[in-house]
C-alpha positions as CSV (number, residue, x, y, z in Angstrom):
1,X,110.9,7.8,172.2
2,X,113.6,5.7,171.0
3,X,115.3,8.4,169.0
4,X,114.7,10.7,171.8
5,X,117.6,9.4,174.1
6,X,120.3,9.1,171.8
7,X,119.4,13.2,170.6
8,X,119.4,14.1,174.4
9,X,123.0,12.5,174.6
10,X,124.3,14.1,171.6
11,X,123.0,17.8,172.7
12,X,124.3,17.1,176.1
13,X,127.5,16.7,174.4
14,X,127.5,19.3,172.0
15,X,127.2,21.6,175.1
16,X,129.7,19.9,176.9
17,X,132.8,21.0,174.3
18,X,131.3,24.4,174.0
19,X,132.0,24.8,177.5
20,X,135.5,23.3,177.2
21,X,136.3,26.0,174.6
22,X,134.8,29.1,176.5
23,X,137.3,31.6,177.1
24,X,137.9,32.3,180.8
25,X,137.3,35.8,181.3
26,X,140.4,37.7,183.1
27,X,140.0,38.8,186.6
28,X,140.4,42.6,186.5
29,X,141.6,44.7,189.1
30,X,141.7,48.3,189.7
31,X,144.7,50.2,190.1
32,X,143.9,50.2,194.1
33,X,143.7,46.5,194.6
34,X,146.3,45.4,191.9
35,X,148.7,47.4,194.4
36,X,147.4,45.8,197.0
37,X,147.2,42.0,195.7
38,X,151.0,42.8,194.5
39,X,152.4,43.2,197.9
40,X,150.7,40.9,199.3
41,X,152.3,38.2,196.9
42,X,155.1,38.1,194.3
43,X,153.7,38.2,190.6
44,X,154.3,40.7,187.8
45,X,151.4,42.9,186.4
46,X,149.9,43.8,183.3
47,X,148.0,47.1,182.9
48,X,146.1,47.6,180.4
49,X,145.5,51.7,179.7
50,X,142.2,52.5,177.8
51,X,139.8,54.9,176.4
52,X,136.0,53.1,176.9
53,X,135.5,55.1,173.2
54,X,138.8,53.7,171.6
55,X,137.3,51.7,168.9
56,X,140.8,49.8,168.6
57,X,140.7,49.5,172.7
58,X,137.3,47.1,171.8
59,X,138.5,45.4,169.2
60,X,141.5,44.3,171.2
61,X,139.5,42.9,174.1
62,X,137.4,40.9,171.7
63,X,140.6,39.4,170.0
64,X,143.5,39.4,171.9
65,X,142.5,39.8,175.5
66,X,139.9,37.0,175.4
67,X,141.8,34.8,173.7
68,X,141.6,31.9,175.4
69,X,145.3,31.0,175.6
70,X,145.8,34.5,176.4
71,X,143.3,35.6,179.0
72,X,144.2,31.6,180.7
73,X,148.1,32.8,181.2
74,X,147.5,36.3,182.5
75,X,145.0,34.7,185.0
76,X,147.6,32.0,185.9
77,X,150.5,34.6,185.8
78,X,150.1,37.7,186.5
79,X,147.7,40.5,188.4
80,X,145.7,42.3,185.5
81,X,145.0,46.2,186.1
82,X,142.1,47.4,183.8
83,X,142.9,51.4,183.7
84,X,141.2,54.2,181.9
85,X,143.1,56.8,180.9
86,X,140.4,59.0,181.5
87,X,140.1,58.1,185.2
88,X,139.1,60.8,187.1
89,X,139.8,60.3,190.6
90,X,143.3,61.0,191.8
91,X,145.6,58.5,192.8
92,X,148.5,57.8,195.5
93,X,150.9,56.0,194.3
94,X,154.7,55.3,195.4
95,X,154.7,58.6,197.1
96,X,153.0,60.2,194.2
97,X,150.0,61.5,193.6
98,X,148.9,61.7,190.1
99,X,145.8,63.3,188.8
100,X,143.1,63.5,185.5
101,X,144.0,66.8,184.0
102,X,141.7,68.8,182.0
103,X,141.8,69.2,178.2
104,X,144.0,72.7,177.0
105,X,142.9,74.4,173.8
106,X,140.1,71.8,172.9
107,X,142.1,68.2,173.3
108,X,141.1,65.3,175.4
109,X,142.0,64.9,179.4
110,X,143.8,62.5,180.5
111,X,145.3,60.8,184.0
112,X,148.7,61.6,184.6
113,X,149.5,58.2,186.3
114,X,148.6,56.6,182.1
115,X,150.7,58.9,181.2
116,X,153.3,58.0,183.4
117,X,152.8,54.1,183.0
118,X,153.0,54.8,178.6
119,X,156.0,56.9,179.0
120,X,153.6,58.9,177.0
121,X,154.7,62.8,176.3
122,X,152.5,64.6,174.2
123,X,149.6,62.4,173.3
124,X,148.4,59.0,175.3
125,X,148.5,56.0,172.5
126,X,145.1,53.6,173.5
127,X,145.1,50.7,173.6
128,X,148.6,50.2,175.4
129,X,149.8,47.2,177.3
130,X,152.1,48.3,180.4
131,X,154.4,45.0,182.1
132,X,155.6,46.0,185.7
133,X,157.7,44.0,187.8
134,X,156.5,42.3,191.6
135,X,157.4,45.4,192.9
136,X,155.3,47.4,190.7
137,X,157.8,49.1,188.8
138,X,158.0,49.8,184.8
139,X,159.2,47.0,182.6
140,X,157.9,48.7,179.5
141,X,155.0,49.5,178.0
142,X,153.9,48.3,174.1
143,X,151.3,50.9,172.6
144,X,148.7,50.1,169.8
145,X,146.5,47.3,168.9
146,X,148.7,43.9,169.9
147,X,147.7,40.6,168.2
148,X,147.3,37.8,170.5
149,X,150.2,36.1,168.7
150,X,152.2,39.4,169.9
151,X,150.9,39.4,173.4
152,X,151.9,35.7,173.8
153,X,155.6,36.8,173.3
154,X,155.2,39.6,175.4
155,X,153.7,37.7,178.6
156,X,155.7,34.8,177.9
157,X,159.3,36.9,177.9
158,X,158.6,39.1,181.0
159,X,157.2,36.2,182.9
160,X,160.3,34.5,182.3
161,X,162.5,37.2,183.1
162,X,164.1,37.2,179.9
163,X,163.9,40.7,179.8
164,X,166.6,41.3,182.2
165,X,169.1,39.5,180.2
166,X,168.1,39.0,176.3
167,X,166.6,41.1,173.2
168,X,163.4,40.8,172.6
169,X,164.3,39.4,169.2
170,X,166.6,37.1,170.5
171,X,163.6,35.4,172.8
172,X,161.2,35.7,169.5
173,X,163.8,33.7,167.3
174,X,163.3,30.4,170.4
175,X,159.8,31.0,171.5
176,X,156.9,28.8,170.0
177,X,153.3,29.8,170.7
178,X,150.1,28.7,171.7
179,X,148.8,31.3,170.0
180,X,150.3,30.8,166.9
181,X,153.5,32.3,165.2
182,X,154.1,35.8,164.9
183,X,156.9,37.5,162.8
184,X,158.1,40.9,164.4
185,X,156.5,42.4,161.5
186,X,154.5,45.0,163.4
187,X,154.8,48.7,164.7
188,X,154.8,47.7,168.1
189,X,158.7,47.0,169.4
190,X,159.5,46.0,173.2
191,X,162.6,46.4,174.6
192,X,164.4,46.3,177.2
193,X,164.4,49.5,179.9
194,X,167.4,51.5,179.3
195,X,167.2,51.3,183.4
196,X,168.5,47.6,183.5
């Protein structure tokens, strides 16, 4: 019974720091009430465009979305729109209505408003990562598979503001991580809109 107290104490706080170091999930929206939350209050968005199949779509939830430095800041930050780019259901948006349109010759279908949001042309790239302003409009989108150590940047210079007036690589060369460091080195580039 002696030995009994002191085991208690140490399982008690064994689960104690596991719950410390549980990643907060994010707090998904749809497209309808991420409009809705944005003009109700000023704070950028993040939309995330995916295909529930996309095999690199999952693998980026598991570990870059649910990081939890990451998922902590886009909670804190910004409104987070979950959208499949195979939504079906039309949607009316900034005087626009934009609908799923139906594979041609054997392809996949796809919603015209990802399409939009990706500044995609011919073919939608999942997973992609779309930043819009307070007023919901395009910052810029980053397509592919981000790191966490990527998405830090990424959060970190639009929330910020730094897009509006320096280079992405300019804001990589002074910002340091949470995350940990990340080198540019990938296929995914952001820049600044042309627009601004």
């Amino acid at each position: 019974m002696k030995h009994l107290f002191p085991l208690l104490a140490l399982v008690l706080l064994l689960i104690t720091a596991c719950q410390k170091n549980e990643t907060q999930p994010i707090a998904w929206l749809t497209w309808e009430q991420g409009v809705e939350k944005a003009a109700a209050q000023d704070r950028k968005v993040m939309v995330w465009v995916y295909d529930p199949e996309c095999i690199s779509c999952k693998e980026m939830d598991s570990l870059t979305l649910q990081h939890p430095v990451i998922s902590q800041f886009l909670n804190e930050h910004f409104y987070c729109i979950k959208f499949n780019g195979k939504r079906k259901e039309p949607i009316v948006t900034k005087g626009s209505t934009f609908k799923y349109m139906e594979p041609l010759g054997g392809g996949e279908g796809y919603h015209q408003l990802a399409a939009a949001l990706t500044q995609s042309k011919d073919m939608l790239t999942y997973p992609s990562i779309v930043m819009l302003d307070e007023n919901m409009d395009l910052i810029e989108p980053a397509k592919g598979k981000i790191p966490p150590e990527q998405l830090d940047v990424i959060l970190h210079y639009v929330y910020d503001n730094a897009y509006k007036s320096t280079s992405f690589a300019d804001y990589l060369e002074t910002f340091e991580s949470k995350v940990g460091q990340w080198t540019g080195k990938t296929t995914v580039e952001v820049e600044r809109t042309s627009s601004q």
